[in-house]
N, C-alpha and C positions, 0 to 999 in steps of 0.2 A: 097513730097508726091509720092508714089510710084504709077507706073499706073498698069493698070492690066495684060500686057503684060510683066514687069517686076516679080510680083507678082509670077505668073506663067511658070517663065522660067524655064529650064530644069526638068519641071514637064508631067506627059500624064493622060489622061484619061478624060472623060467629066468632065464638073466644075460646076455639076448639080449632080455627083454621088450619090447614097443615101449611098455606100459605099468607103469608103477613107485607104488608104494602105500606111500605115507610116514604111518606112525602116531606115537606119545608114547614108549610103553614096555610093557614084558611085565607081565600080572597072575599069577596063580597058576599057569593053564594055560597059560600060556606061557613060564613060567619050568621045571616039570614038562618040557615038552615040547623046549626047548630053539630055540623059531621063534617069529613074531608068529602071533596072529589064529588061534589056535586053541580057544581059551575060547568064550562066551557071543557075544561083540563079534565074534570070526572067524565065527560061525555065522550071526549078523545079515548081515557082510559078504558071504559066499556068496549071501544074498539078496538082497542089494541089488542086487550085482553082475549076479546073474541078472535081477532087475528091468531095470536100466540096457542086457541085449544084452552083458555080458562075462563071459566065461568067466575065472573066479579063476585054474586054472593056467595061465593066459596070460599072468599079473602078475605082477612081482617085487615082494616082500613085503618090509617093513623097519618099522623105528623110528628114530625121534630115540636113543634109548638101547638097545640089548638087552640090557635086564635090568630088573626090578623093582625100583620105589622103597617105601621103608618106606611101610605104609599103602595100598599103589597110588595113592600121591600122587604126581605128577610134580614137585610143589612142594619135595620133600623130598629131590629132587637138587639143587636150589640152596640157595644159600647166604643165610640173612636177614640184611636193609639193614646191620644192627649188626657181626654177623661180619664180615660181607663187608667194610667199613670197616677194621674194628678189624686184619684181617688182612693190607687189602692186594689185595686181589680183584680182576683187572684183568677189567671188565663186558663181555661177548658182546652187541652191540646189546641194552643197557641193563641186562640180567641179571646176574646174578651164579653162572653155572652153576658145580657141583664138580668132580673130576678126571674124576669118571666120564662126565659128559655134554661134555666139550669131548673126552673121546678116541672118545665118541660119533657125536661133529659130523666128525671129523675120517673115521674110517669109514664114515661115512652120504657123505660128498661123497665120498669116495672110489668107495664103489659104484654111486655115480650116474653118475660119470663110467667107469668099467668097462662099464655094463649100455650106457649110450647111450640110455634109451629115448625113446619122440616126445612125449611127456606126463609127466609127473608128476600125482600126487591126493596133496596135503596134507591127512593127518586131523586138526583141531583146532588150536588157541592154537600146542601147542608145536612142532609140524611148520610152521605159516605163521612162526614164528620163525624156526626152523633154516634155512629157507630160502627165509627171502626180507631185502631192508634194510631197506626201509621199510613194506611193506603191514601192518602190524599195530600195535597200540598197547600200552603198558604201563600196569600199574596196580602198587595196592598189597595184597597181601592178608594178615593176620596179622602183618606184619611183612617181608612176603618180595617182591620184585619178579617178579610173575609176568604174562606176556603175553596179551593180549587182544584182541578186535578180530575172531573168526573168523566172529559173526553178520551184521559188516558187508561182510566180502569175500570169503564163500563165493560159489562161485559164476562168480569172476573169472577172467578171464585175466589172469595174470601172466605172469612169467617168472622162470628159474633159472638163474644164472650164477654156478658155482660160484667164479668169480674176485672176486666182489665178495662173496660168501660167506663163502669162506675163501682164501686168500692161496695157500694149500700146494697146493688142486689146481685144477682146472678148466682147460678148452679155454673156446674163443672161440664155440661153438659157444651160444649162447640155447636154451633147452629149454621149452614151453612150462608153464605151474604154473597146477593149478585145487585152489582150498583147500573145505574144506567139513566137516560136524562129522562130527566122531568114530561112531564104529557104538556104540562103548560111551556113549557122552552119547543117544546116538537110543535107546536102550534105558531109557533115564530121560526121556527129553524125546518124547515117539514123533509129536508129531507135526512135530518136522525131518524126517523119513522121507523124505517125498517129497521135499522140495527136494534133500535128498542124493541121491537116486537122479537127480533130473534135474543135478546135477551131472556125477555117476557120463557119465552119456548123453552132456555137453558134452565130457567126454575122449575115450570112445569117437569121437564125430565128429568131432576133432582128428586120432586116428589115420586113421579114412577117408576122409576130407578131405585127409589132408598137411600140415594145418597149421590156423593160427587163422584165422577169419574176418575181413577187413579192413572198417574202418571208415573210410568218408566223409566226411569234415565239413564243409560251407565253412559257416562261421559270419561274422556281420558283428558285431563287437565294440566298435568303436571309431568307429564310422558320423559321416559328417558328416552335413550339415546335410540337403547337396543326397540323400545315399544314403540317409536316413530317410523325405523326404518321396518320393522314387522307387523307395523298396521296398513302402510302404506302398500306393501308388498302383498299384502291382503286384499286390499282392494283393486291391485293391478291386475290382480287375477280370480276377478267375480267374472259370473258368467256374461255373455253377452246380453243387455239388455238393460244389465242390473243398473239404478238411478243411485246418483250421488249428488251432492250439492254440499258447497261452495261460497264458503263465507271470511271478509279479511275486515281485520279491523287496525286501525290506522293513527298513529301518533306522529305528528311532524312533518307528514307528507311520506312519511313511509310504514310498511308493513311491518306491527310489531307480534300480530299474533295470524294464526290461518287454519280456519276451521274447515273439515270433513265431516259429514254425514251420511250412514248410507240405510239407517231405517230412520221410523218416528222419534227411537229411541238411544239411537249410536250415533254416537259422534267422539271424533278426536278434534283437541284447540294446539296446534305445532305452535309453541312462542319462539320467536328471534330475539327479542330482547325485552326487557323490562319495561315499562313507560315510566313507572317510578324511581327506580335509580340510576336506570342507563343504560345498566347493566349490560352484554349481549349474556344468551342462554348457553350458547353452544361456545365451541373449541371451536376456530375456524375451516378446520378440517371438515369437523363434523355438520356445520351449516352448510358448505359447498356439497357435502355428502347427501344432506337434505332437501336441497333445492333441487337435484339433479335428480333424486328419486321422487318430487313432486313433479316436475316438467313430464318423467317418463308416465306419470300417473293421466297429467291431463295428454297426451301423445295415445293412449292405450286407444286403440281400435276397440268400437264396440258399446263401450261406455256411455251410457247415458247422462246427461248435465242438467240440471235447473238449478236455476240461481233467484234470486228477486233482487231486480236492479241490475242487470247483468251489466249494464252503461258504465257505471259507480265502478265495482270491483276491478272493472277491466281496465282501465285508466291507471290504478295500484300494481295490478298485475303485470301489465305490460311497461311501465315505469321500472321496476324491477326486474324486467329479461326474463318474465316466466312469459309462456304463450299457452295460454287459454283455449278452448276449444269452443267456438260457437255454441251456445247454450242450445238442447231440443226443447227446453222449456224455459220460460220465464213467467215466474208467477204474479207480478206488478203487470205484465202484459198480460197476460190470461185472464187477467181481474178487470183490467179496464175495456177487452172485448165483453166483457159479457156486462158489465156497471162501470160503464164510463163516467158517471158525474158523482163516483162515490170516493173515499178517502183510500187510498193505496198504499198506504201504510204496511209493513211488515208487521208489525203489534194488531195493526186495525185488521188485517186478512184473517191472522193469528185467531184472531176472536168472531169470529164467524167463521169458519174452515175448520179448528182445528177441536179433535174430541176434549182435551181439557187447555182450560183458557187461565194464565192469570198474568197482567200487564208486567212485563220485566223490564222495560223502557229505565224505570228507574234505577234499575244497575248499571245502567251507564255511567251513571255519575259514581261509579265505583271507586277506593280505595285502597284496593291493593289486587297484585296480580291473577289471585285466584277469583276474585268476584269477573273480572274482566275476562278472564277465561270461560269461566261459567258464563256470562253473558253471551260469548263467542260460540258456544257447543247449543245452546237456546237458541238460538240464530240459524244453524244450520240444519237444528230436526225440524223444526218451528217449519223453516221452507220445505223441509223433507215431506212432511206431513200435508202441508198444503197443497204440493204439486200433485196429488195422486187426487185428492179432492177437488181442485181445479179441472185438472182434464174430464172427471166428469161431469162438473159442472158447465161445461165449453161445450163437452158431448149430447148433453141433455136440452143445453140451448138450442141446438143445431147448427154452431156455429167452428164443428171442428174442423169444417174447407179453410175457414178464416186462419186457424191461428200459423200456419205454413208462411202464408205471407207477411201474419205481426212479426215471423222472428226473423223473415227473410229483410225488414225493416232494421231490425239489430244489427245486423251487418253492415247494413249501406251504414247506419251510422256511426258505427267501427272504424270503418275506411276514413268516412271525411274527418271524426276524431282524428286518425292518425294523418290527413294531409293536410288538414288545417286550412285557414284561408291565406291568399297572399294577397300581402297589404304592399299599396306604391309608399313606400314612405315618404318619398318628398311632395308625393299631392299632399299625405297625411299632415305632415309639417304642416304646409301651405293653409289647408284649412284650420290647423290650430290656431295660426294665426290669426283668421282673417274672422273665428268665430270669437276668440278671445275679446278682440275688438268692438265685436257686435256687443258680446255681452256687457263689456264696460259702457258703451254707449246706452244700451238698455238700463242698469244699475242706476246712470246719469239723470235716466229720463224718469225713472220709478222716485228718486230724491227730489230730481224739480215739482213731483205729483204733490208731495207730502209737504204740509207746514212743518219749518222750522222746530218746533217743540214738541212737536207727535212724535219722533223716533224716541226723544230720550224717554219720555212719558212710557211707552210699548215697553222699553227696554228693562225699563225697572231694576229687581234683583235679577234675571234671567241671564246677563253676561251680555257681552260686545258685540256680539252679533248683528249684521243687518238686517233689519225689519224683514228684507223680501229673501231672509234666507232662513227665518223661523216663523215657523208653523203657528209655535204659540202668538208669538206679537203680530201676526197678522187675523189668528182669532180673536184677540182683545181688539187689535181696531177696529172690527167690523162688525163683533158683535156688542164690544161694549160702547167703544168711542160711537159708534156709527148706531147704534141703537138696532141694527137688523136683526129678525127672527135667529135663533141657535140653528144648526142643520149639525145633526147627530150623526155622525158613524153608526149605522145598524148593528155592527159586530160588536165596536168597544160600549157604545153609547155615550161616548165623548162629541163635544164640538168638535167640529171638521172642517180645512178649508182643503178639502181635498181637491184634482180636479172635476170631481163631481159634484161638487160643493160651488165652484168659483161661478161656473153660470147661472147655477140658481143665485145665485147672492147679486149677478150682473142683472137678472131681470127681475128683482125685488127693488133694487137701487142701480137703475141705470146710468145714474153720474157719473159713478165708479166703476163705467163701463172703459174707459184708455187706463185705468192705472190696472182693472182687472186683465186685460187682453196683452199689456207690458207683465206682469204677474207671470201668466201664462208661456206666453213667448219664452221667458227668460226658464223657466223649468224647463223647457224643450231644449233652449238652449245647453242647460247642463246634463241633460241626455247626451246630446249628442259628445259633445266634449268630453263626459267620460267615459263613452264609447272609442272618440279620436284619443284618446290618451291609455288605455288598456298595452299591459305589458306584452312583448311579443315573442311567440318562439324562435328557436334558430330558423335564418334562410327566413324572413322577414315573415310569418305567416302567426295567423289569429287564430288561436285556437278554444273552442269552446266545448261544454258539453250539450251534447243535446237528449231531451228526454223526450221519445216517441209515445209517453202516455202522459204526455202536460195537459192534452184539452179535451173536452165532450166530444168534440166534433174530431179529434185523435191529428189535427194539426200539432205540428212540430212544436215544440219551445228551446230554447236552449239559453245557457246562462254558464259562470263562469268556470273553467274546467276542476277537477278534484285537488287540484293544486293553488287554487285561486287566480289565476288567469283565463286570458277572455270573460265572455262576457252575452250578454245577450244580443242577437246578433239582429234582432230585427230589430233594434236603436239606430242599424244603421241608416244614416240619412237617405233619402233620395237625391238626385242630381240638385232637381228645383226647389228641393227644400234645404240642400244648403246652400244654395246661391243666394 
């Protein structure tokens, strides 16, 4: 039996907290010191904390493990796929943790259920593991099964019962869990910053509150015939002003389900037909009956619209002969007037905007038509809720002259949506041609670079592929063959020969400065080619979609339409570059 000074070793903070702060494991300064969060990552946390309204020694401090892992890798407390087999390894929701971190697990539940407190903050991957069953996903990385998923459910309310956790302890008592990243990853990623701190804020008002915020739903999921055309008719005749919003979700290229909203909490999901058997919903009759009393819905004079994404749905809507009314709001543009370099996300808005937060991203991957429904009616309060939130947040900026002309923006790109570009096809031809050409001649000249014996050597087990047309076999020649320093992807932390890889590696070894600049060319090359080769609409025209909230600076992007045609449109050449 463990005593309570055991329990509580290399832990701080009172053990009365009403607030408990779940990190991974100790780096150098916290191994020296003998407690979490006193390094670099502690020193962030003190500010954030203070950002969020909470006093640190007010917190019981912990980890998933106390103690450091070789590397300050968290990964190299488990066990990789192969050991873990070969020995026998009985998996901790999906993992394969060492001794060290299940006697971890085992005193981590432990002091949770000691301290009592009203909230829990999961810091990162391994903390939303430890303690939770399902909110988090696995991957694979190196060889090792390590947990993931903290971008998608930061933010959330969960909950913590250490009975379905671990076996050995826990009361009946639900404790509430809000996950969010790490202070150490915010110290390399800086701009999670703020979302953590408004994390930080949603515990805090758990504690002052007494509890989590409750959520409303009456949702209509499974509507007959008579509830479709008498909710519809309902909303054709709210009063002038009143906001509705507008959600379709999509199997095949077409509209299998189409959500309404008209509070935080109402919504109806109309389905056309099944995704999973085929099925249609209705009588033919009945769907023509349907469609004609939605058109007259978006037609109604008066009626207010927000959408999020308004680009996306309209592409669906107008493919299927419904005509949509210019949105007065769009909430992915109202977010990027006011946080252009932040994540625009409908889930990401969700959790920051809206009074209760919990990530439903994962029902997408749903299995049958009522989760898929359900996901559709989330969808359309979800925006419901944030547009009223939005406008004040737009009002408070002082930026509500602005948003007139972002939606005036939706239009124009409405229009050129709908006229598309005209392509000459037989210049198009011509230049197919004449870059095909190039490119074999380039291919010609990248083989004459290489000895004989280096493709097959690069090729290995990897397949048939040509050297300059895999990423990996041009990272083994030049980092391994060629001895050059590794140059890491900052995101994956993988080797890289990205193009921002390829000139570093030319001014470390200039030799392989004509096979690097033939390298190069020849990617531009298949730019453009799959630019020249994009399928095209009737009456010879290119059409793509464009998104008016792609960049910081709120320049344009566009990429290939909701149908998978076109394409991004600034690949296309200039004159002198493809001559």
């Amino acid at each position: 039996m463990s005593t309570p000074s055991d329990i509580f070793a290399g832990t701080s903070g009172p053990r009365d907290a009403r607030i408990a702060i779940v990190g991974e494991s100790w780096g150098y300064h916290e191994e020296k010191a003998g407690k979490p969060f006193v390094g670099a990552s502690g020193e962030e946390l003190t500010r954030m904390l203070a950002d969020a309204g909470i006093a640190q020694n007010e917190c019981f401090l912990t980890n998933v493990v106390n103690a450091r892992p070789r590397e300050n890798d968290m990964q190299n407390f488990f066990a990789p796929q192969k050991e873990a087999k070969a020995n026998g390894f009985v998996p901790v929701r999906g993992l394969c943790p060492l001794p060290i971190v299940r006697a971890g697990l085992q005193a981590l539940h432990a002091q949770l259920e000691a301290v009592a407190p009203d909230v829990i903050v999961a810091f990162g991957n391994y903390a939303l593991w430890a303690l939770t069953q399902n909110a988090f996903s696995v991957s694979t990385k190196k060889g090792y099964k390590v947990p993931a998923g903290i971008s998608s459910w930061r933010g959330s309310y969960l909950e913590y019962d250490a009975k379905l956790v671990s076996p050995v302890h826990g009361v009946d008592r639900r404790v509430p869990l809000i996950p969010t990243y790490h202070p150490a990853a915010i110290l390399r990623q800086w701009n999670w910053r703020a979302t953590a701190v408004h994390d930080l804020r949603r515990a805090a008002r758990v504690v002052k509150d007494g509890g989590v915020p409750q959520e409303h739903l009456r949702f209509i999921k499974a509507p007959t015939f008579g509830q479709v055309l008498e909710t519809l008719d309902m909303l054709i005749s709210l009063p002038a002003g009143s906001w509705l919003t507008c959600d379709v979700e999509t199997y095949v290229n077409h509209i299998d389900c189409i959500g309404f909203a008209w509070s935080e909490s109402d919504a109806i999901c109309i389905p056309f037909f099944s995704k999973f058997s085929g099925e249609s919903y209705w009588t033919p009759i009945q769907e023509r009956m349907i469609r004609a009393r939605i058109q007259k819905l978006f037609s109604t004079p008066g009626l207010r619209w927000s959408n999020q994404n308004f680009i996306y749905d309209l592409q669906h809507l107008e493919a299927e002969l419904f005509s949509p009314p210019d949105p007065d709001w769009d909430t992915m543009v109202a977010h990027h007037l006011c946080y252009p370099g932040t994540d625009k996300s409908l889930d990401v808005l969700a959790s920051l905007y809206c009074d209760y937060y919990r990530y439903w991203g994962e029902s997408s991957q749903h299995t049958t038509d009522a989760e898929r429904w359900h996901y559709n009616c989330i969808d359309t309060v979800k925006t419901w809720e944030i547009t009223g939130v939005t406008q004040s947040v737009v009002e408070k900026l002082g930026l509500s002259h602005l948003m007139p002309e972002r939606l005036e923006v939706l239009q124009v790109a409405r229009d050129m949506m709908r006229r598309g570009v005209l392509i000459d096809v037989r210049e198009r031809k011509r230049m197919v041609i004449d870059l095909m050409e190039a490119i074999m001649a380039n291919e010609s000249f990248l083989q004459s670079l290489m000895p004989a014996h280096i493709p097959e050597l690069l090729r290995g087990k990897t397949g048939k592929a040509e050297w300059w047309r895999s990423p990996t076999q041009q990272a083994k020649f030049f980092y391994e063959l060629c001895g050059i320093p590794v140059i890491v992807n900052p995101k994956t932390k993988n080797p890289t020969v990205d193009d921002d890889a390829l000139p570093k590696i030319k001014l470390m070894q200039p030799v392989l400065g004509p096979l690097i600049d033939a390298l190069q060319e020849l990617r531009t090359m298949g730019i453009y080619y799959n630019m020249l080769t994009m399928a095209l609409e009737p009456r010879d025209r290119l059409s793509s979609s464009f998104n008016t909230c792609g960049t910081v600076s709120f320049r344009w992007s566009s990429s290939e339409n909701a149908f998978g045609r076109g394409g991004n449109l600034q690949n296309i050449a200039k004159e002198k570059d493809a001559a």
